[in-house]
Each structure stands twice: as C-alpha cells, then as structure tokens.
N, C-alpha and C positions, 0 to 999 in steps of 0.2 A: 333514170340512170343514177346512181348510187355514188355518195361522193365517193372512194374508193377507186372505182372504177374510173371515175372523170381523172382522178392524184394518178393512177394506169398509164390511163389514155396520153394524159400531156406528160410523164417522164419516162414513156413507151418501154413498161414494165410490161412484165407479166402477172399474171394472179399467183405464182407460186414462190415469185421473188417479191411480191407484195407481201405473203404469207410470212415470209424471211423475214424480212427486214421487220415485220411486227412483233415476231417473235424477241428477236433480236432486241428491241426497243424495250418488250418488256421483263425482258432479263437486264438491261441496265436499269430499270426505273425498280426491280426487287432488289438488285445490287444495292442501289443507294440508300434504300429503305433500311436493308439489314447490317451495312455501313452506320447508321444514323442510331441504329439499336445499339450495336456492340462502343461506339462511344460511348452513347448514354451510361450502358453497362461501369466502363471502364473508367469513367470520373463518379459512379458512384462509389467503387470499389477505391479509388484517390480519397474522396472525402472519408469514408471508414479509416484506411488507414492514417490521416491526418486526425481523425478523432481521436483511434487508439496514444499516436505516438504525444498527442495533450495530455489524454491522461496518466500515462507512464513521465513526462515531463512532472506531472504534480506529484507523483509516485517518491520520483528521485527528489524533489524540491524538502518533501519532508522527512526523507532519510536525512536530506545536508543536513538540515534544521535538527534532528536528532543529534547528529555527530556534531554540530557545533555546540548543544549544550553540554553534551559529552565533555566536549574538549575545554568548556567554559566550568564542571565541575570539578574536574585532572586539575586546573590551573588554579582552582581555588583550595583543592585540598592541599596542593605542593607549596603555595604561598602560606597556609598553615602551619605545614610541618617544618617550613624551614622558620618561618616565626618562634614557632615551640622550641626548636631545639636551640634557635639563638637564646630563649630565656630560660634554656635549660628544665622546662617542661618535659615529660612524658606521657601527655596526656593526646598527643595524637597517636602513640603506639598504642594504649589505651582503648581508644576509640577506634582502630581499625581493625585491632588483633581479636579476636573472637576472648570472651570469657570465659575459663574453663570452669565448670560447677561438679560440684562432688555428686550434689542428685537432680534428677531431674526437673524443671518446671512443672507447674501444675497449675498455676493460677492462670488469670484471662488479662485479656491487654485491649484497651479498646485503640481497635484499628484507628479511626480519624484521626486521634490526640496521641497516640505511639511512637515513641523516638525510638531511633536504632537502637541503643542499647537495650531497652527494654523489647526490643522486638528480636533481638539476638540471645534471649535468654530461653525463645521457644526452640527445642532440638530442631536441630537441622535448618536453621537461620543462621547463618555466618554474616558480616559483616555488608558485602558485597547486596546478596539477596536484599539483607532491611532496608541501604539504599533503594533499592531497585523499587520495593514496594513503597518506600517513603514518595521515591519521585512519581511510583504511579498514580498514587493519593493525591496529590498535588497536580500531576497533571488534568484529575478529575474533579478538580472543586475543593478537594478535603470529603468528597462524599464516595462512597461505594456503597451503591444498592444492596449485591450482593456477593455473598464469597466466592463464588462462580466465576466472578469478573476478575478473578487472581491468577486466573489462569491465564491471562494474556501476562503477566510478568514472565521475563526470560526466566527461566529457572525455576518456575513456581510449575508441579504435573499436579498429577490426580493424586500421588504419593502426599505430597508436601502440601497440597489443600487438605486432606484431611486431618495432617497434624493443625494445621490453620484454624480448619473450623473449632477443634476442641481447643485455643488459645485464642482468638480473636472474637472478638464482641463488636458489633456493627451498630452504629447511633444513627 
C-alpha cells in the first residue's frame, strides 16, 4: 500500500479529493515561488533607482559648486569696481567693455599665458567669452591638449573655434 493511500485511508478521503488537494498544494507552493521572484525583481529595480538618484545627487553637487564660483567671481568683480571708482579709476570699464579696433587682428595669442584683453582682440571674443575661456584654462591645469576641447566653453560653436584656431597657439 502506497503512503497516499494509507494519508486516504486514515482522513477517509477519496482518490479524487486526494488529487485536489495536491493540486491545490502545488499551486500555493508556485505562488510563493513567484511571490519570492517578483520581490527579488522589485528591490532590484529599488537599488537602480537609489543608484541613479546618487548620481544625479553628484550631478547637482557640482552645478552648486559652479554657481558658487560664479557668484564668488560677481563678488569680486563688484568689489573692484566699486574700489575703481572710489579712486576715480576707469580702468574697470576698461577692462569689461570690449575694445573697438579700426582693423582687424591677425597675430596669434598663446592660449595658456593669454589675458582677456588680449584674448578680446580676436573678432568675435567679447569680454564675457575671454573670461569664460580664461576660467576653462584654469579649471584644466593651464593646459589644453587641444583646440577641440573649446568647444565645451558656453559660447565657443564650431563658428568661433575656427576663428580660434587661426588666433590661438597651444604649448
């Protein structure tokens, strides 16, 4: 006799309520199995998004960090100009107002060791721009590979790298 049959005999079952009830048994034991997967699933898809929202956390970390040097250059130009003008200088309108020339530039400027003004003298550099590239230089050592890498300045396209390349010289 077949243990089945004996688990039958003594809960005076039938063979078809026997069948049932196995059934049955192994439809909860698939339940939990696929309970146990779609978790797994769904704390991995938790960790993913706790990755992404770290690295959008660094994302924004170095924007502030942008805007505060921003806001730490603003403060040191306006301390400037109100200096200048208390001694009756002119020499920060000077220095932020573009230089009008009769002809145009022609000579080369080497990029690493290039102040604004002289970097304002290439057409289509305004004041603003020389900064920009001043503080990209600076944020890269004082070194730029290549002119290519000008293209990450706000303001610098494909237009304005080629006046670049015919003005800037790379050490």
């Amino acid at each position: 006799m077949n243990p089945l049959e004996r688990l039958a005999e003594k809960l005076s079952l039938t063979r078809a309520e026997i069948l049932t009830i196995s059934v049955l048994l192994a439809f909860l034991l698939l339940g939990g199995i696929l309970r146990q997967i779609q978790s797994s699933e769904l704390e991995a898809a938790a960790m993913h998004r706790a990755e992404a929202a770290i690295f959008s956390d660094a994302e924004t970390d170095s924007l502030i960090q942008l805007a505060m040097r921003d806001q730490a250059r603003i403060e040191e130009i306006i301390k400037e100009s109100l200096e200048e003008k208390k001694s009756g200088n002119s020499a920060a309108k000077s220095r932020l107002a573009r230089k009008p020339s009769n002809k145009p530039f022609t000579g080369t400027v080497v990029f690493s060791r290039a102040k604004s003004e002289e970097l304002q003298q290439i057409k289509g550099i305004g004041p603003v721009i020389a900064e920009r590239l001043i503080a990209f230089r600076t944020e890269n050592g004082g070194r730029v590979a290549t002119l290519q890498e000008l293209l990450k300045v706000k303001g610098v396209g494909l237009k304005k790298l080629e006046i670049l390349k015919q003005h800037l010289l790379l050490e």
